[in-house]
C-alpha positions in Angstrom: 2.6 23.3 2.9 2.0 25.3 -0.4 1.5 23.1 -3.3 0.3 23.5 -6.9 -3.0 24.3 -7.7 -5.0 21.3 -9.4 -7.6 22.0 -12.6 -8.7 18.4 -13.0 -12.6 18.1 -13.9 -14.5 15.9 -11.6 -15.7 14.3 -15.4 -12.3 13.3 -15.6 -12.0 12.0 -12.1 -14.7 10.2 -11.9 -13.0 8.3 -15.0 -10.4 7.1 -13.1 -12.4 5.4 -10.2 -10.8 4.3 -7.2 -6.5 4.1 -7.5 -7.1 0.4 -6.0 -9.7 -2.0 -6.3 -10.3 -5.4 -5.8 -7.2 -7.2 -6.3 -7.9 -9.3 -9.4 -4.8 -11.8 -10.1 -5.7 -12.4 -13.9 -6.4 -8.7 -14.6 -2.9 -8.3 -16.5 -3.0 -4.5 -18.7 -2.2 -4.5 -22.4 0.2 -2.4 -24.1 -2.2 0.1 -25.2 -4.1 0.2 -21.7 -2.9 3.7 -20.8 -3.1 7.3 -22.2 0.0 8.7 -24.3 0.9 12.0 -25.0 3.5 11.9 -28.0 7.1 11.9 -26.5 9.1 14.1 -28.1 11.8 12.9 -30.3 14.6 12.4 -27.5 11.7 10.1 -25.7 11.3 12.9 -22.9 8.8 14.7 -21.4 7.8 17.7 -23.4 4.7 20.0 -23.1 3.5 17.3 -20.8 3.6 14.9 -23.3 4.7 10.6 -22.0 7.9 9.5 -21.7 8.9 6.6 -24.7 12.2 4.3 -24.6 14.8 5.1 -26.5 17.8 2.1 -27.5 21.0 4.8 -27.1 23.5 3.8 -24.9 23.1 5.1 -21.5 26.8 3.6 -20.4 27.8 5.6 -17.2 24.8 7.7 -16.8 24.0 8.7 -13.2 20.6 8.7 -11.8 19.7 9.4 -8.2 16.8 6.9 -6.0 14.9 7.6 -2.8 13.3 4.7 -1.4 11.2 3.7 1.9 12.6 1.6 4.0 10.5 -1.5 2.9 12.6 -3.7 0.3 16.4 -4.1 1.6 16.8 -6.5 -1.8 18.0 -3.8 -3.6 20.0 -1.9 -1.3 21.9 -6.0 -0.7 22.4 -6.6 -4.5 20.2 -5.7 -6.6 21.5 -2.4 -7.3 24.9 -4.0 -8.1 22.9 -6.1 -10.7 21.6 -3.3 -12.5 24.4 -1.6 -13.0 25.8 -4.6 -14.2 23.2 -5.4 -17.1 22.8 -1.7 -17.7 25.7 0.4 -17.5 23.7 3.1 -15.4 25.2 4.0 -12.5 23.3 4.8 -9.0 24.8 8.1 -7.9 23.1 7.7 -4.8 20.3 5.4 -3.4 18.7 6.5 -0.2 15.8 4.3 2.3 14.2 6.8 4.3 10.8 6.4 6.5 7.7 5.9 4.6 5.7 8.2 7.4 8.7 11.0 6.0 8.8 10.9 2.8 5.4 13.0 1.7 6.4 15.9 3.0 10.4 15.4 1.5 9.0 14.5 -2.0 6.3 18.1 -1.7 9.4 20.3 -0.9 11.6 18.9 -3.2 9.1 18.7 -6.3 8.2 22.5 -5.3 11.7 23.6 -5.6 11.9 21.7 -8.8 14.8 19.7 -7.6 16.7 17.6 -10.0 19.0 15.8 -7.6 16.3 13.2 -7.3 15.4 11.2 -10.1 13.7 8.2 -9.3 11.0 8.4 -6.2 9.2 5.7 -4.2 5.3 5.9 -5.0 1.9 4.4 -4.2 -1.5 5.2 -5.2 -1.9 8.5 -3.2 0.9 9.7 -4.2 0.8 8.6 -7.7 -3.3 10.4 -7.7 -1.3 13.6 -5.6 1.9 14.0 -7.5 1.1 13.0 -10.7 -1.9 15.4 -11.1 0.7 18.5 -10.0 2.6 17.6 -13.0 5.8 16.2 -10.9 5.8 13.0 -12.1 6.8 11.7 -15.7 3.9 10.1 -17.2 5.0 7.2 -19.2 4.2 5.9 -22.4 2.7 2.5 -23.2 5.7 1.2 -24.8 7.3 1.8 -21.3 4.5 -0.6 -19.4 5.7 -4.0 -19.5 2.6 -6.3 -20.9 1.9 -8.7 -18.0 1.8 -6.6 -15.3 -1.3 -7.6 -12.5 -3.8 -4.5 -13.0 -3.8 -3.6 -9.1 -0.4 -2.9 -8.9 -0.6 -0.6 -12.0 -3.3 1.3 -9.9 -0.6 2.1 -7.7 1.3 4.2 -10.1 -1.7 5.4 -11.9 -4.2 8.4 -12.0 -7.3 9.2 -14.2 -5.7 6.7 -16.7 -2.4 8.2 -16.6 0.6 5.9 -15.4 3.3 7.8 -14.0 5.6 4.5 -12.6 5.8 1.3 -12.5 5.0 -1.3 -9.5 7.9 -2.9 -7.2 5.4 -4.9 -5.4 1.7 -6.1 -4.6 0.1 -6.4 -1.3 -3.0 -6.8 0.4 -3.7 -7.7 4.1 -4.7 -10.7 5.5 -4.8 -12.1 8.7 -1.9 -14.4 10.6 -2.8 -15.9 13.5 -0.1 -18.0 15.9 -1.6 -21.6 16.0 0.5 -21.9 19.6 -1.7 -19.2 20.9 -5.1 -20.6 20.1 -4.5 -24.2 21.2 -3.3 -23.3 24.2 -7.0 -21.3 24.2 -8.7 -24.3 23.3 -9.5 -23.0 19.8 -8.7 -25.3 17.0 -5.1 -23.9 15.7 -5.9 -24.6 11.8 -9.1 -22.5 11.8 -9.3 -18.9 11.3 -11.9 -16.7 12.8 -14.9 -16.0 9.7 -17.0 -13.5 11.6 -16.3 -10.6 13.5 -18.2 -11.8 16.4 -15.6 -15.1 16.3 -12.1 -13.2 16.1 -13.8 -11.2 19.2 -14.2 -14.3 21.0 -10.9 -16.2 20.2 -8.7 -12.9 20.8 -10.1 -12.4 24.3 -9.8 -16.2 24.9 -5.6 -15.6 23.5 -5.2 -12.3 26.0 -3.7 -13.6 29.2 -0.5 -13.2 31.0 -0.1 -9.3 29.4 0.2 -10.7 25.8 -2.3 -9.3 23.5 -4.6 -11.3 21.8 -4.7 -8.8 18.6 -2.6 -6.2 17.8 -2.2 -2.9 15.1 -0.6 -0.3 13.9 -2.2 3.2 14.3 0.4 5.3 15.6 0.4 7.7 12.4 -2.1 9.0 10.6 -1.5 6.9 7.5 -1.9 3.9 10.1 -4.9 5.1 11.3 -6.8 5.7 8.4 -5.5 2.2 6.9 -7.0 0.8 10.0 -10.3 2.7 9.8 -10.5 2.3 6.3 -10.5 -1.7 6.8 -12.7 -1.6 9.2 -15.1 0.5 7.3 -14.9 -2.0 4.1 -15.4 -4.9 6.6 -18.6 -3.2 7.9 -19.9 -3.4 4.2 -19.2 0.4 3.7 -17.7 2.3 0.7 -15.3 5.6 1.4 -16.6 7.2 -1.3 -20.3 7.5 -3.8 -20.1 7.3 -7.1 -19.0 11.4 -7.4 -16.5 11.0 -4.7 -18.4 12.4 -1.9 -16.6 11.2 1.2 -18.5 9.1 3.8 -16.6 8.5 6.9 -19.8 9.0 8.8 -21.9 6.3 7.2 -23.5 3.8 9.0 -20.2 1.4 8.0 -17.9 3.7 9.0 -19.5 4.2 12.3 -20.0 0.5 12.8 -16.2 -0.1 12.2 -14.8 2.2 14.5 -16.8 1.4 17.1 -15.7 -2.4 16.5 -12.2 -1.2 17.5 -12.9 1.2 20.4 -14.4 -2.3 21.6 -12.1 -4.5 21.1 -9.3 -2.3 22.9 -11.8 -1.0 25.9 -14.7 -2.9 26.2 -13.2 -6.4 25.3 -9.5 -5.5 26.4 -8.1 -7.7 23.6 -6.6 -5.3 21.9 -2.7 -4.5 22.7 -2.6 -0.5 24.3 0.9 -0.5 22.1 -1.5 -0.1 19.2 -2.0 3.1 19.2 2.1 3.9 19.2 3.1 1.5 16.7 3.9 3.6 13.4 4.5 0.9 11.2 4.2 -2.6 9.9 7.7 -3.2 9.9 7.2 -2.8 13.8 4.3 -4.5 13.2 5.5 -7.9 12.2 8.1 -8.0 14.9 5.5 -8.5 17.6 3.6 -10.9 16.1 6.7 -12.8 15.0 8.3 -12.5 18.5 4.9 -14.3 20.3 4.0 -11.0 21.7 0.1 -10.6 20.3 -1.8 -13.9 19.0 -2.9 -12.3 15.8 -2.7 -9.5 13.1 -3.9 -7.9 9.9 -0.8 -7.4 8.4 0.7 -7.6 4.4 2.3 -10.5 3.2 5.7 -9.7 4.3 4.4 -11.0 7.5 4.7 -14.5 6.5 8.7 -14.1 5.9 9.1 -12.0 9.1 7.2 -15.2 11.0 9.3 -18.1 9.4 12.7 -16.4 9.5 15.7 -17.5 11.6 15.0 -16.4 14.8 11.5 -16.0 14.9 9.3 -17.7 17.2 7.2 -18.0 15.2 7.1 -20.7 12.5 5.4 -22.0 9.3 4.2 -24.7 11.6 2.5 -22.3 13.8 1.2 -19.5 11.9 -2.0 -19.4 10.2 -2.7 -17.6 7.9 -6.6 -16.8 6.3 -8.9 -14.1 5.2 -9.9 -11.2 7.9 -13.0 -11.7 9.6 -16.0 -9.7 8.2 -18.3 -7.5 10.3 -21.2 -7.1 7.8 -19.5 -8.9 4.9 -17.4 -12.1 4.6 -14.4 -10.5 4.6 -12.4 -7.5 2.6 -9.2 -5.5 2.8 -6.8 -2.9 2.0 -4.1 -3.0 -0.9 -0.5 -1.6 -0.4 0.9 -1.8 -3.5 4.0 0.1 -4.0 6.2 1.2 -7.2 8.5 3.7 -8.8 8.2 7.0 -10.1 10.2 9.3 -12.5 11.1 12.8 -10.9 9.6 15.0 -13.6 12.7 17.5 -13.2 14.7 14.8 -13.7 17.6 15.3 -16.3 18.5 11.3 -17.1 14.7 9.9 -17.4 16.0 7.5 -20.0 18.7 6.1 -17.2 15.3 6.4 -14.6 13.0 4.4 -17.2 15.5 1.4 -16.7 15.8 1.4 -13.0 11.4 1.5 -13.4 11.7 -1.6 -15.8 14.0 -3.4 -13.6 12.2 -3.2 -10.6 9.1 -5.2 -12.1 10.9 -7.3 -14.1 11.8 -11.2 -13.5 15.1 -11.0 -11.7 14.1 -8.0 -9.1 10.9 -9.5 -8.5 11.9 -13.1 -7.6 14.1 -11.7 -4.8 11.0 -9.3 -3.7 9.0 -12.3 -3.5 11.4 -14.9 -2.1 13.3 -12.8 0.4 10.9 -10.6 1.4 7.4 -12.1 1.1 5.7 -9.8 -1.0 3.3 -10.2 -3.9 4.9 -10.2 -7.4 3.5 -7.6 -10.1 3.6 -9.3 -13.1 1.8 -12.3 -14.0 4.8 -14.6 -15.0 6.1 -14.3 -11.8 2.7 -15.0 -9.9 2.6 -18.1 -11.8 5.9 -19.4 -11.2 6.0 -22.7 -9.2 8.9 -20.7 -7.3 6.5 -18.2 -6.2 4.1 -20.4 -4.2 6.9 -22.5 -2.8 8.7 -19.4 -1.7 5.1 -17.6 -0.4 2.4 -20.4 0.3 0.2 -17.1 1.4 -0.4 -16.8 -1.7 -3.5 -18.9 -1.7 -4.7 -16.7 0.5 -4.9 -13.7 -1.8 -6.2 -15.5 -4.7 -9.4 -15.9 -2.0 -8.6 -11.8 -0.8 -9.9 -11.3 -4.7 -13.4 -12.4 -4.2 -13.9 -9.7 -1.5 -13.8 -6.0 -1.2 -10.0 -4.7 -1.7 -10.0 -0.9 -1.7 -6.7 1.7 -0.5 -8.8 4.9 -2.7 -5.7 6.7 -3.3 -6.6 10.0 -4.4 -5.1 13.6 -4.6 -6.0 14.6 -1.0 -5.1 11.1 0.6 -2.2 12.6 2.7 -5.2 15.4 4.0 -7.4 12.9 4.8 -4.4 10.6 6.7 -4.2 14.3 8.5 -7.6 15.1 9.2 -9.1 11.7 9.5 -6.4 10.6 12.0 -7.2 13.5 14.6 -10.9 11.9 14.9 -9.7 8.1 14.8 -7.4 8.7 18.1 -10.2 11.1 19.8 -12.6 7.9 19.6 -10.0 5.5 20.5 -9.0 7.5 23.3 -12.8 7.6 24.4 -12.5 11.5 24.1 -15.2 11.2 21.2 -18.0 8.8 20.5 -17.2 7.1 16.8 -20.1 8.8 15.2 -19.3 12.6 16.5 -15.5 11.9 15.8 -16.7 10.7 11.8 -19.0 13.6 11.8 -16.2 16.3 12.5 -14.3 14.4 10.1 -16.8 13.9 7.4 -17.5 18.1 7.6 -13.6 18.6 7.0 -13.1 16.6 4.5 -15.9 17.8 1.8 -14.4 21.4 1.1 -11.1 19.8 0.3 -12.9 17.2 -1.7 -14.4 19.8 -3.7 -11.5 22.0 -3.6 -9.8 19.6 -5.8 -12.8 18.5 -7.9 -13.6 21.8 -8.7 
């Protein structure tokens, strides 16, 4: 796939740090906390220059969305809310699969296509697309003023935003309390080590049920996975320059963790390495087929929905179990982009501002379990009644939190992906899979740092 060619300076990527860090609740960003350009007097885009609202009446103006798959809240009201309180109208508003959107969003940004005007983003593709100039960088008068710092991350680049954030998310684990009494392991107590979660998902495999399951079908699954793994072993993805290092001792360490735990331990679910998605994901731990999970927070509505086995009486809920550390994780924080062809960014700028404000967010939160954005909402009384996980992520903050989205993330999901299923396939030891990796990855590293 041809794509634009990047001049960023590794001086100014280095000044960016990682697109996600630790997930710090309190961390809310200021006004002034992002780069502007100048808009130009109708508030657009113009010689690269941030996009700044504008009061005229956009009454009837049609704007174009296309979504993942993950929050249904709009597609079941919310939409019809907007258009109420703003007078825009949405033209069209699509859900595809996250695992097919990259490559839709590349094609269409190359072609300049200006059917689309509002895109689903995360930090990856925030570093990827923003840096090509195909996404509308937004001024700080656009940025609401509470917003939770990580989730800005994920529509952000070298201290540029280009969105704004539908939803936080980090993983934690769930465990079904059913599972590990009928085990003989005390229900309300999660796993703290590694060397624990080993023992009590062996002791929860029996009768063909799983005692720990995944999802790293794809290739952004299976760098998530590694990626977590790595962090848990202590390690960092990247030095302090951004040179990669998959084949650090860490990385090593946490991939042979889970070549053990499905072959050596055989307490890992085979299905694993099929499943594409955490939407699939939540389904089999919520259905009593695996005893536990690292999954996002929308696994707590999945398991105490109508119809669930599962129940808020028998799933448990805690901090993944460390290797080398206490614990860490992975944020998936997701948001809203502006198509930079886009002909109504004014109409666009709305739907953004809708998305992470009050009334869209306490549906995200109460009907779909995810993490709010902003820190009103976080501190609604609603908001821990409606998600009691969230104790759990206020703990998630003390540890490691990385996702390092970054211009070449979808490579690296490529490349990185290849190696992860050669060693959990046994075709490769962990270290000479990370190796071949690690040597792939540097020229395209460099290639973009120039």
């Amino acid at each position: 796939m041809s794509r634009t060619t990047l001049s960023t300076t590794r001086r100014s990527l280095l000044g960016a740090g990682a697109a996600a860090g630790a997930l710090g609740l309190a961390a809310c960003v200021p006004p002034d906390s992002t780069t502007s350009g100048g808009g130009g007097s109708d508030g657009e885009a113009q010689g690269g220059s941030a996009l700044v609202p504008e009061d005229a009446s956009l009454e009837g103006t049609e704007i174009s969305i296309l979504d993942d798959n993950t929050n249904l809240v709009f597609k079941e009201g919310l939409i019809e809310t907007f258009q109420q309180e703003t007078g825009i109208i949405v033209k069209n508003y699509e859900m595809a699969n996250f695992n097919d959107l990259h490559d839709r969003f590349a094609t269409a940004f190359a072609a300049q296509d200006a059917s689309i005007d509002v895109v689903m983003t995360w930090a990856g593709w925030s570093a990827e697309f923003g840096q090509a100039g195909w996404l509308q960088e937004l001024s700080p008068e656009a940025i609401p003023d509470d917003l939770i710092r990580p989730a800005l991350d994920a529509v952000s680049w070298d201290s540029t935003v280009y969105g704004l954030p539908k939803f936080a998310s980090v993983q934690t684990m769930f465990w079904n309390k059913e599972h590990y009494a009928a085990a003989g392991l005390d229900p309300d107590t999660a796993p703290e080590t590694w060397d624990e979660f080993v023992e009590a998902a062996k002791a929860t495999t029996i009768d063909g049920r799983y005692g720990y399951c995944c999802d790293m079908g794809n290739p952004a699954g299976a760098y998530q996975n590694f990626l977590r793994s790595l962090l848990l072993a202590g390690g960092e993805l990247y030095t302090a320059d951004w040179t990669p290092q998959l084949d650090s001792e860490a990385g090593i360490e946490g991939l042979t963790k889970m070549v053990e735990l499905l072959h050596l331990h055989k307490a890992m679910d085979p299905a694993s390495l099929q499943i594409t998605n955490a939407s699939d994901l939540i389904e089999v731990f919520s259905q009593g087929r695996t005893s536990s999970v690292f999954n996002w927070p929308f696994q707590w509505a999945s398991a105490t929905a109508e119809g669930a086995v599962t129940s808020a009486e028998t799933t448990g809920n805690g901090l993944i179990p460390g290797i080398a550390v206490r614990s860490a994780s992975i944020d998936g924080s997701e948001g809203y982009a502006i198509s930079t062809f886009s002909a109504n960014k004014q109409a666009a700028l709305k739907w953004l501002q809708f998305a992470s404000g009050a009334t869209a967010q306490k549906q995200i939160v109460e009907k779909e379990g995810w993490f709010p954005v902003s820190q009103a909402t976080l501190e609604d009384p609603a908001t821990l009644e409606a998600l009691p996980v969230v104790a759990t992520y206020e703990q998630a903050t003390e540890h490691p939190v990385q996702r390092y989205g970054t211009p070449w993330s979808n490579e690296l999901d490529q490349l990185l992906s290849v190696q992860v299923f050669r060693a959990m396939n046994q075709e490769a030891e962990p270290a000479e899979a990370l190796k071949t990796a690690q040597q792939e990855l540097l020229p395209i590293v460099e290639k973009y740092m120039g």
